[in-house]
C-alpha positions in Angstrom: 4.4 2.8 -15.3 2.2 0.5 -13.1 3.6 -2.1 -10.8 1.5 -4.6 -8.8 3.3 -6.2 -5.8 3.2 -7.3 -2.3 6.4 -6.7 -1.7 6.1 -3.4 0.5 9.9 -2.6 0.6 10.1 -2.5 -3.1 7.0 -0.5 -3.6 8.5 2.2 -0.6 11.7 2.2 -3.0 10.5 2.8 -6.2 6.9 4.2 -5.7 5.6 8.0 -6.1 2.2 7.1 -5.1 1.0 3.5 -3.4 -2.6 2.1 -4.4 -3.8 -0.6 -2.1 -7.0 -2.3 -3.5 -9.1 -4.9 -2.0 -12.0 -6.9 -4.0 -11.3 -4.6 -7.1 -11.5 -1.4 -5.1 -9.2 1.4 -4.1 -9.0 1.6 -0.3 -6.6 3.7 0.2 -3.2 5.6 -2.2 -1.2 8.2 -1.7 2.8 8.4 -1.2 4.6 5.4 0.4 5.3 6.5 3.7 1.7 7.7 4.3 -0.1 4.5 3.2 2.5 2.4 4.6 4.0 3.7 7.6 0.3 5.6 8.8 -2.3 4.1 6.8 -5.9 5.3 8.0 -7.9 2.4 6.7 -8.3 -0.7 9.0 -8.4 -3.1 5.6 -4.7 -1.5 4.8 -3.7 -1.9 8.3 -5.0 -5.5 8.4 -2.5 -6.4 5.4 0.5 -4.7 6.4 0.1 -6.4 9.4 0.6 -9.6 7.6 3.1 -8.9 4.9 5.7 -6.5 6.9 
Protein backbone atom coordinates (compact mmCIF):
# COMPACT_ATOMS: atom_id res chain seq x y z
CA UNK A 1 0.00 0.00 0.00
CA UNK A 2 1.07 3.65 -0.82
CA UNK A 3 0.38 6.51 1.44
CA UNK A 4 1.23 10.13 0.67
CA UNK A 5 1.38 12.52 3.69
CA UNK A 6 3.05 15.21 5.46
CA UNK A 7 2.33 14.11 8.54
CA UNK A 8 5.88 12.73 9.70
CA UNK A 9 4.58 11.05 12.97
CA UNK A 10 2.15 8.93 11.15
CA UNK A 11 4.45 8.04 8.36
CA UNK A 12 7.28 6.95 11.36
CA UNK A 13 4.18 4.77 12.77
CA UNK A 14 3.04 2.98 9.98
CA UNK A 15 5.86 3.16 7.41
CA UNK A 16 8.55 0.31 6.30
CA UNK A 17 10.30 2.50 3.95
CA UNK A 18 9.79 6.59 3.70
CA UNK A 19 9.99 8.23 0.00
CA UNK A 20 10.42 11.96 0.11
CA UNK A 21 10.06 13.49 -3.34
CA UNK A 22 10.43 16.99 -4.51
CA UNK A 23 9.32 18.43 -8.08
CA UNK A 24 8.32 14.69 -9.04
CA UNK A 25 11.61 13.27 -7.97
CA UNK A 26 12.86 10.89 -5.31
CA UNK A 27 15.35 12.63 -3.09
CA UNK A 28 15.79 10.52 -0.72
CA UNK A 29 13.77 6.79 0.92
CA UNK A 30 14.69 4.34 3.05
CA UNK A 31 13.25 3.30 6.65
CA UNK A 32 11.69 6.03 8.92
CA UNK A 33 14.13 6.68 11.34
CA UNK A 34 16.98 7.08 8.75
CA UNK A 35 15.20 9.61 6.45
CA UNK A 36 13.60 11.24 9.24
CA UNK A 37 15.70 11.31 12.28
CA UNK A 38 19.36 11.46 9.94
CA UNK A 39 18.34 12.38 6.60
CA UNK A 40 21.55 13.16 4.28
CA UNK A 41 19.94 15.30 1.74
CA UNK A 42 19.73 19.14 2.50
CA UNK A 43 16.21 19.29 0.39
CA UNK A 44 14.88 16.51 3.19
CA UNK A 45 16.44 18.42 5.91
CA UNK A 46 14.94 21.72 4.61
CA UNK A 47 11.32 20.20 5.02
CA UNK A 48 11.50 18.45 8.18
CA UNK A 49 12.77 21.49 9.37
CA UNK A 50 9.42 23.00 8.66
CA UNK A 51 6.83 20.23 9.28
CA UNK A 52 8.37 18.68 12.70
Amino acid sequence: MIVVTHETGFAREVADTVVFMAAGRIVEQGPPDAVLDRPRHERTRAFLSKVV
